[in-house]
N, C-alpha and C positions, 0 to 999 in steps of 0.2 A: 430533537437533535440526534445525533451520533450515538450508539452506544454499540457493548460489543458485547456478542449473541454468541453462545460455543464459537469462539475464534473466529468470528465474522465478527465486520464493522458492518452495523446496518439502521437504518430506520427505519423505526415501525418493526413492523414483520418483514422485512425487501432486506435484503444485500446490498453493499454500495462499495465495498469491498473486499480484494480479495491478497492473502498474508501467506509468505514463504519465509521460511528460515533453511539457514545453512548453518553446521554448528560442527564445530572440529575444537577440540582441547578445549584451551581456555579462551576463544575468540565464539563470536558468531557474527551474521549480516540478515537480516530482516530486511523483506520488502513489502510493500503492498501497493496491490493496483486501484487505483481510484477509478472507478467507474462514472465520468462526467457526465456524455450526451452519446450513449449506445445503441445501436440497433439491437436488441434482444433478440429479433426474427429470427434474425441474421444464424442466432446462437445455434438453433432448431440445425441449422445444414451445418453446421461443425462439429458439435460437442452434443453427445450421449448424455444420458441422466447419469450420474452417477451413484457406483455399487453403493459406496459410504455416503452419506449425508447427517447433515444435522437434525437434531430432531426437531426444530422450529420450520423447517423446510417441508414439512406433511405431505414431501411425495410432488411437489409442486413443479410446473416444467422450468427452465431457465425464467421465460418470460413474464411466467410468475411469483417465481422467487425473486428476483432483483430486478432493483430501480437504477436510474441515475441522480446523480447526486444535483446535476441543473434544475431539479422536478423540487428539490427546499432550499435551494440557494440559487439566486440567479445572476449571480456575477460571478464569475472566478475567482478573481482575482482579490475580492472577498474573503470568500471561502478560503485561498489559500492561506492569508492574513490569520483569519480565526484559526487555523489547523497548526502553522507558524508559533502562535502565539500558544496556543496550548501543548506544543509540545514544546517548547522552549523554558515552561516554566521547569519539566523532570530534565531535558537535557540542551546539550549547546547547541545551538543550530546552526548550521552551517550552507550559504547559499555558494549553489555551485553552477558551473553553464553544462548544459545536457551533450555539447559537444566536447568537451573537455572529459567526462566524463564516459566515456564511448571511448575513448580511446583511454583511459585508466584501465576499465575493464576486459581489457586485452592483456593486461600485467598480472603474475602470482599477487594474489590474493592477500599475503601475506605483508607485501610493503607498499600496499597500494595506500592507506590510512599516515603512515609516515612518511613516503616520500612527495604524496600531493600535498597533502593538508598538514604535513609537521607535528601532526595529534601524540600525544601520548598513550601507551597502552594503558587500557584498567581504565578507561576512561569511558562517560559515554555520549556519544555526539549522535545529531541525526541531518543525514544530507539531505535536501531536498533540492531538487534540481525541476 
């Protein structure tokens, strides 16, 4: 399964995703990219090795270090379910539409959690869209 390696989510030895924070006072917003069904090739003509790395990463090129996560789950829509359901048991989940949300993120930051979703602050939810 899933577990999480110096701040990588990954199986095995491989990456399967990748986690950003933004963090001001007493708020933050966490993201991560799920890596489904990727060309890794592809990675070689965009993205450099990087200066930092993990030490689980032994120097290894993009294509080496991460998988897609289709290669141990083969349904989506599955996986989402299981991912859903384990994070729902630490917080409130909340399904949202990706188009709806594209246009939130065009608003401060600030009242985008109250004035879409009526959330209260100190609280902790996780969107998935």
């Amino acid at each position: 399964g899933i577990v999480l390696k110096d701040n990588d989510w990954a199986i095995g030895e491989k990456k399967v995703a990748g986690n950003a924070q933004y963090l001001k006072k007493d708020r933050f917003c966490h993201h991560a990219s799920l890596l489904w069904d990727t060309n890794f090739e592809a990675y070689k003509k965009y993205l450099k090795h990087p200066p930092k790395e993990p030490a689980y990463r032994n120097s290894r090129s993009h294509s080496d270090f991460l998988t897609s996560l289709n290669k141990s789950y083969k349904d989506q829509e599955d996986f989402l379910s299981l991912l859903k359901l384990t994070i729902s048991q630490r917080y409130e989940v909340i399904d949202t539409d990706w188009e709806i949300e594209k246009k939130v993120l065009k608003k401060e930051y600030r009242n985008i959690l109250k004035e879409r979703l009526g959330l209260q602050r100190n609280m902790h939810y996780a969107v998935i869209s």
